[in-house]
C-alpha positions as CSV (number, residue, x, y, z in Angstrom):
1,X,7.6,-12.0,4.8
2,X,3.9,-13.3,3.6
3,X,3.6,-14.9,7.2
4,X,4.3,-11.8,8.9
5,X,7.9,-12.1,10.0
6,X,9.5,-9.2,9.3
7,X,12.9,-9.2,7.4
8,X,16.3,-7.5,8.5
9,X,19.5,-7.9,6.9
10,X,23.0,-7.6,8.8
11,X,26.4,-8.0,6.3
12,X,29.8,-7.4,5.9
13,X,29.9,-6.6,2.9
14,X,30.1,-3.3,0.7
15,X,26.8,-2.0,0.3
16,X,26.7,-1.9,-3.6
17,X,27.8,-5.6,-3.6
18,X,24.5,-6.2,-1.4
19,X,22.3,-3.9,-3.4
20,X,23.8,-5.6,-6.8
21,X,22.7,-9.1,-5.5
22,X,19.4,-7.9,-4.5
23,X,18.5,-6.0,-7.6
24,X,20.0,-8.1,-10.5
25,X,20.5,-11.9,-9.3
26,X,17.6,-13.2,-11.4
27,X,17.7,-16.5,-8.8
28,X,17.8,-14.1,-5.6
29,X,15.0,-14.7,-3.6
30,X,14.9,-11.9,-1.5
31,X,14.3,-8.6,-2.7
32,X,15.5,-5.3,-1.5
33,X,11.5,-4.2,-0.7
34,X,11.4,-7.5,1.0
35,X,13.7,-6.2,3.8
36,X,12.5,-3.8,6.7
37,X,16.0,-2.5,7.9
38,X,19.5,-3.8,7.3
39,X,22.7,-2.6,8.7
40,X,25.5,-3.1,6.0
41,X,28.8,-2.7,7.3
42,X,32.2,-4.3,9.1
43,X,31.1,-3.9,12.2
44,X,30.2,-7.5,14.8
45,X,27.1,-8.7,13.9
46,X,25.6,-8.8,17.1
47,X,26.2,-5.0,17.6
48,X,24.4,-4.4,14.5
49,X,21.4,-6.8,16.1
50,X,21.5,-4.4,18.9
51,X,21.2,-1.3,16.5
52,X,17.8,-2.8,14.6
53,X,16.3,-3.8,18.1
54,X,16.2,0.0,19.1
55,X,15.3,0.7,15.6
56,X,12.3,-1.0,15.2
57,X,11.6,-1.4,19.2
58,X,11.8,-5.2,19.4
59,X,13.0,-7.4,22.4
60,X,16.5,-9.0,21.0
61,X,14.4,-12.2,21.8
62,X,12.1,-11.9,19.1
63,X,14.9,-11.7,16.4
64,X,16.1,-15.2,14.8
65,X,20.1,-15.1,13.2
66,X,20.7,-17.2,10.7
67,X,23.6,-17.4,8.2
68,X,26.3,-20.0,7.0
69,X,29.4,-18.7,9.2
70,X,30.2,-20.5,12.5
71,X,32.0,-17.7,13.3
72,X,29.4,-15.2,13.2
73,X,27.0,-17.5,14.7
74,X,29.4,-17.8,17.5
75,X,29.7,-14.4,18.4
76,X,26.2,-13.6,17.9
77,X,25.5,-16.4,20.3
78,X,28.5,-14.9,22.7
79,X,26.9,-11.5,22.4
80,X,23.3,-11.2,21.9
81,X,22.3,-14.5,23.7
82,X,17.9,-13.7,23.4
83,X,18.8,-14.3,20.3
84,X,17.5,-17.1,18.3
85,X,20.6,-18.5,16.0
86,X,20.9,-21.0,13.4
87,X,23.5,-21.9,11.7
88,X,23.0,-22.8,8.0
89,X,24.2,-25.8,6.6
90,X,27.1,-25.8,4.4
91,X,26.0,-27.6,1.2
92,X,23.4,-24.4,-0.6
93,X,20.9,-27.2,-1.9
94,X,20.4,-28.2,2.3
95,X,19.1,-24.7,2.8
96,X,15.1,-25.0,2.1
97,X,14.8,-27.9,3.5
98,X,16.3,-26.2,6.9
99,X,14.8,-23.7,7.1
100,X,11.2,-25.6,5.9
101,X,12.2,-27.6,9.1
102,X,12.9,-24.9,11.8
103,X,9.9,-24.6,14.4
104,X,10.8,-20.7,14.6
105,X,9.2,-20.3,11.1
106,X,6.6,-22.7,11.5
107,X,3.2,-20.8,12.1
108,X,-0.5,-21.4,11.8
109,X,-2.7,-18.7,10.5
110,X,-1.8,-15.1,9.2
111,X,-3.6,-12.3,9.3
112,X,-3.9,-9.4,6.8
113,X,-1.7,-7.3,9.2
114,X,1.0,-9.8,9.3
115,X,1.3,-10.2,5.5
116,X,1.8,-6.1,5.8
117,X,4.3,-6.3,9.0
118,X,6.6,-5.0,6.4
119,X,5.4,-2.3,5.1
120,X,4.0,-1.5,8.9
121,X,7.7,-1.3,10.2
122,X,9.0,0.5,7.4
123,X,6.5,2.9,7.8
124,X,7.5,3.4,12.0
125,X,10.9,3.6,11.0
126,X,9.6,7.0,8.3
127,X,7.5,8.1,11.4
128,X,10.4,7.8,13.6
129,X,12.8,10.1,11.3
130,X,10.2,12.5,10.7
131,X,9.9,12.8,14.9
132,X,13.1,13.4,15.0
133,X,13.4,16.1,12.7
134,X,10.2,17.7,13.5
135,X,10.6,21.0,15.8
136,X,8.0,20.0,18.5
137,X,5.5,17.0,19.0
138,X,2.4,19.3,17.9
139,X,4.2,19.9,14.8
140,X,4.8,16.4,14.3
141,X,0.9,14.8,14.9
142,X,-0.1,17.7,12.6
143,X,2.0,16.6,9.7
144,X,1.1,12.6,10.2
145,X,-2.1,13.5,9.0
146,X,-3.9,10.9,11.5
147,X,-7.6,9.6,10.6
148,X,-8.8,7.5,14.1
149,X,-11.9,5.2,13.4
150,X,-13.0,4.0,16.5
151,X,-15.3,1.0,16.2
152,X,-16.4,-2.6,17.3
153,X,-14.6,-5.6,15.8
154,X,-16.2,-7.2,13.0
155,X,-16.2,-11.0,13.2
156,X,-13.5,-11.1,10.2
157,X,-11.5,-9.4,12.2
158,X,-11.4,-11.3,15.3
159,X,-8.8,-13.5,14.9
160,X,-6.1,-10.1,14.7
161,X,-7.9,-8.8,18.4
162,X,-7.3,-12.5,19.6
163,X,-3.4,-12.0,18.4
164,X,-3.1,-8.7,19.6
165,X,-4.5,-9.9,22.6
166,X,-1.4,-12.1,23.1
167,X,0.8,-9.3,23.0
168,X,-0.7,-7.2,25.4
């Protein structure tokens, strides 16, 4: 999250089981605020992919599965193939050191935006809502409240114009 990867979480599960072991598991982690979106339900895992990448308006290639099931992998891998999946190993004490290994979470620098991708998503997703329920688009840029500061970098922020650059 710190390194700007943003967080989703797709189970099959019952919701108040999730929200149990994200609020109370004193060895958990991951924390409920820690998560941008997360689709909680018994539906394929892969549709439930494709449901967060309209959500938060991300390319199904820039989303990484990972989780312990073969299975799930499998069909993730059968249906959403942009997608980057790993498959967790088995034994829970393997886990770090996987993940610590995987290139896909390797990175070099952060910037202050990426440590706030987070909060920067979940605050699309409020923007999003409130567009939708808003009765025109005046109505909605009046009730965002915008502030626009147009200025020239300073050098501290040069190396987020250089990243934004690359996605351009």
């Amino acid at each position: 999250v710190k390194s700007g990867k943003i967080l989703c979480l797709c189970s099959k599960k019952v919701q108040e089981d999730v929200d149990s072991v994200l609020s109370k598991r004193p060895d958990m982690i991951i924390k409920e605020k820690d998560i941008v979106s997360s689709k909680v339900n018994w539906q394929p895992k892969s549709q439930n992919i494709k449901k967060l990448s309209e959500e938060l308006n991300l390319g199904l290639d820039s989303f990484i599965f990972v989780d312990d099931n073969p299975v799930e992998c499998a069909e993730v891998r059968a249906n959403c193939p942009e997608v980057l999946t790993l498959n967790l190993p088995r034994r829970p004490e393997e886990i770090s050191s996987f993940l610590e290994h995987s290139w896909p979470f390797d990175f070099l620098k952060t910037t202050n935006e990426d440590q706030q991708r987070t909060k920067l998503y979940k605050d699309n997703i409020k923007r999003s809502s409130y567009r939708n329920y808003s009765s025109s688009l005046k109505e909605f840029i009046d009730g965002l409240n915008l502030d626009i500061n147009i200025k020239n970098a300073e050098p501290e922020e040069i190396s987020r114009v250089s990243q934004l650059t690359y996605r351009t």
